[in-house]
N, C-alpha and C positions, 0 to 999 in steps of 0.2 A: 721466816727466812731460814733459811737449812744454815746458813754458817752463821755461829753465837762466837760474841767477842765478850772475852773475860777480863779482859783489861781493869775493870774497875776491880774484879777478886784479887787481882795481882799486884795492884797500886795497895789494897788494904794489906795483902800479906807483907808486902816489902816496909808497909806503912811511909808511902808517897805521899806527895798530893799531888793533883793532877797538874797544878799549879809548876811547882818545879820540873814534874815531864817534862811538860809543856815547852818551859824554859828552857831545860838540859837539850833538850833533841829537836828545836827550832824550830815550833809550831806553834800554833794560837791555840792559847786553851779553847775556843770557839770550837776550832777542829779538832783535838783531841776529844771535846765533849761530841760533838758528833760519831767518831772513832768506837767511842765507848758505848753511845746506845747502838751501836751497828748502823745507822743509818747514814753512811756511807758504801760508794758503789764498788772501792778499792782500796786496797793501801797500798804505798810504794815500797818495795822491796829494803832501801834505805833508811825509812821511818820505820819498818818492821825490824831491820836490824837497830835501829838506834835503840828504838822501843828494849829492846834482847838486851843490847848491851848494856842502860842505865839497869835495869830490872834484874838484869842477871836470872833471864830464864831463856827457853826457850819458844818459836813461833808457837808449837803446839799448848805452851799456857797460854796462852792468849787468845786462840780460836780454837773453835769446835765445830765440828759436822753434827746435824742433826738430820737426818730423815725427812722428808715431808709429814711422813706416817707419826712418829715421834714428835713433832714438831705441835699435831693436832691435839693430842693425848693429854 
């Protein structure tokens, strides 16, 4: 999949747990673990900001564009 979520580098940099995300920004760890392997089809504009605002980063920590090309390698 061309877009890579970093979420989990991000939880370790801030030293998170997904556990309080979770809780702070009113989702189920269930879905935040989905969130984090990427195997979700979207995120909501308001969870990407919640996401920003506990984490105190920006969207572009959190996701990445990868090539298809890149993606194979």
């Amino acid at each position: 999949m061309p877009i890579i979520v970093n979420l989990d580098i991000m939880l370790a940099k801030r030293k998170v747990k997904s556990k309080d995300l979770a809780e702070q920004i009113g989702i189920t760890e269930a879905n935040l673990s989905l969130l984090k392997s990427g195997k979700v089809k979207g995120v909501r504009f308001a969870t990407l900001e919640a996401i920003c605002r506990y984490l105190d980063c920006q969207p572009g920590d959190l996701l990445e564009y990868q090539s298809d090309e890149e993606c194979r390698h």
